[in-house]
Phi, psi and omega in degrees: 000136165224146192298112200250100160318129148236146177210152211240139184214150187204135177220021179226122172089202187283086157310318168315299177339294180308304170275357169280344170288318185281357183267323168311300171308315180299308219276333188260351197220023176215276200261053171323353209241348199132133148232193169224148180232141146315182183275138160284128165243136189289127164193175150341167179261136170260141160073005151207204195234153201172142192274335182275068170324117157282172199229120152257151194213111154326128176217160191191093139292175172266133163239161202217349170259180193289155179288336160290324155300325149332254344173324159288304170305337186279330171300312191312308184284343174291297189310317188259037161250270196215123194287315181347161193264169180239341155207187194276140185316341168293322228056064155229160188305145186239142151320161139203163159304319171208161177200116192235147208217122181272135227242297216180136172244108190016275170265355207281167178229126168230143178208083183254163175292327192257007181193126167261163163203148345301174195280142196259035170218321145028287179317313185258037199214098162314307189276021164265291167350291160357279191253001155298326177269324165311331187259332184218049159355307199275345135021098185241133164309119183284024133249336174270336162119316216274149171291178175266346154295319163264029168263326181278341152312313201284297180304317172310309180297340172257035209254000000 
């Protein structure tokens, strides 16, 4: 078993809603033993521009299957909130309802066409970072060496 990150987002509509649906869904069809959530954090749209904040939520259960199998249950409950796309006929980020994103399956390192782990932007991302540390401070990436607490050090400094 290994402890699996997930972090869950919304900027469009009920925000809350949408991801308390998506915590539900996880808690009945991913983590039956339990999970634990963060803190909710607020924040800017990343990597586009949008009128709309999103709302994030940290989530961290024990997994016990392969990390592609995650990353397939976690796409399901995302289609079955909102199928919708995440970007644009161009490929650039779009609003959405929901965006549920697998951060790290404890230590592992993957590296495939449908999934890296840990998430390879994980590092510039506050509202990952955040409430990743609130829930497993001590977390360390398994290439940079670095926690996930002096990885939101690195990031403040470069604020």
């Amino acid at each position: 078993m290994a402890t699996a990150h997930v972090n869950i987002g919304s900027n469009i509509g009920d925000r809350h809603a949408h991801i308390e649906r998506a915590v539900a869904c996880m808690s009945a069809a991913i983590a039956p033993g339990g999970l634990r959530r963060s803190d909710y954090v607020e924040s800017e749209a990343w990597g586009y521009e949008s009128e709309n904040r999103f709302l994030n939520l940290g989530v961290c259960f024990e997994w016990g299957g392969s990390a592609e199998e995650l990353m397939g249950k976690l796409l399901e409950v995302q289609a079955s909130i909102c199928a919708d796309s995440h970007r644009d006929s161009e490929g650039n980020y779009v609003d959405r309802v929901i965006d549920i994103d697998l951060i790290a399956v404890g230590e592992q390192v993957v590296r495939t066409d449908g999934l890296t782990l840990p998430h390879p932007r994980m590092q510039e991302r506050d509202f990952v970072l955040r409430p990743m540390a609130q829930l497993d401070p001590g977390w360390r990436h398994p290439e940079s060496g670095l926690t996930v607490v002096e990885m939101l050090g690195r990031l403040s400094v470069g604020k």
